[in-house]
N, C-alpha and C positions, 0 to 999 in steps of 0.2 A: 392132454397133459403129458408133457415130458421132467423126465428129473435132468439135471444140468449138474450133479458131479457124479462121478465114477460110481458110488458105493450105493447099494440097494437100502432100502430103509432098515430089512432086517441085518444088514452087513453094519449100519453105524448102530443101530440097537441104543447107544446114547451117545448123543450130540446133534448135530445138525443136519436138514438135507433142503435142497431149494429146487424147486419145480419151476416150470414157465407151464403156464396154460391161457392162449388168446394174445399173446403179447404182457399177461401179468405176469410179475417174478415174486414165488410166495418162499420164504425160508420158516420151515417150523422145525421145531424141537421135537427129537423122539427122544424118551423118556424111559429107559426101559423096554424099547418094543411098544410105548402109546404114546399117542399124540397128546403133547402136552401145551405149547403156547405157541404162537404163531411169532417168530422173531423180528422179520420184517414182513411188506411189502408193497411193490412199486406196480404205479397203471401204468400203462402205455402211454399216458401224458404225461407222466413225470411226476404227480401224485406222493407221496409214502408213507406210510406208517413202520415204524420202528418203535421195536420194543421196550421198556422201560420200567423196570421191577419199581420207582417212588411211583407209577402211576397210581390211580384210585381202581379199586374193584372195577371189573366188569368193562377194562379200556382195550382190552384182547379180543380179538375178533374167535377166537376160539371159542371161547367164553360166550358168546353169543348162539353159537348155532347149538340148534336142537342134539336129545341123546340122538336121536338118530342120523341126524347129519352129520352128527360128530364119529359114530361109527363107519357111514358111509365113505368120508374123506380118509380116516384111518387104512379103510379096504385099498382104497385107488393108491394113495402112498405104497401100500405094502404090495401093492402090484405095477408100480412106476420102478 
């Protein structure tokens, strides 16, 4: 997992930051210093999800993973 702009997760603190990991390109939201919604992201096929506040509950893949996975991706961000 690489980050793909300049600023560390705790440097933007709030706003945006996008990783590549395997050839995926993920952009999430940090929110204060935590991981809040996942804004886009594209497979290596061309695939995407992007984000969209009218969707219904539960269409963020954030929103899916466990408390713990959600802490662990939190860690790798904040050390990307």
């Amino acid at each position: 997992m690489r980050r793909l702009g300049a600023q560390s997760w705790s440097e933007i603190y709030c706003g945006q930051m996008t990783i590549e990991s395997d050839g995926w390109v993920f952009t999430f939201y940090n929110d204060c210093d935590a991981l809040d919604y996942c804004d886009s992201c594209y497979s290596p096929d061309g695939r995407a999800y992007v984000f969209n506040s009218s969707q219904s509950y539960s269409t963020d893949p954030v929103e899916l993973l466990s408390t713990w996975e959600h802490a662990q991706l939190e860690k790798l961000l904040s050390a990307s």
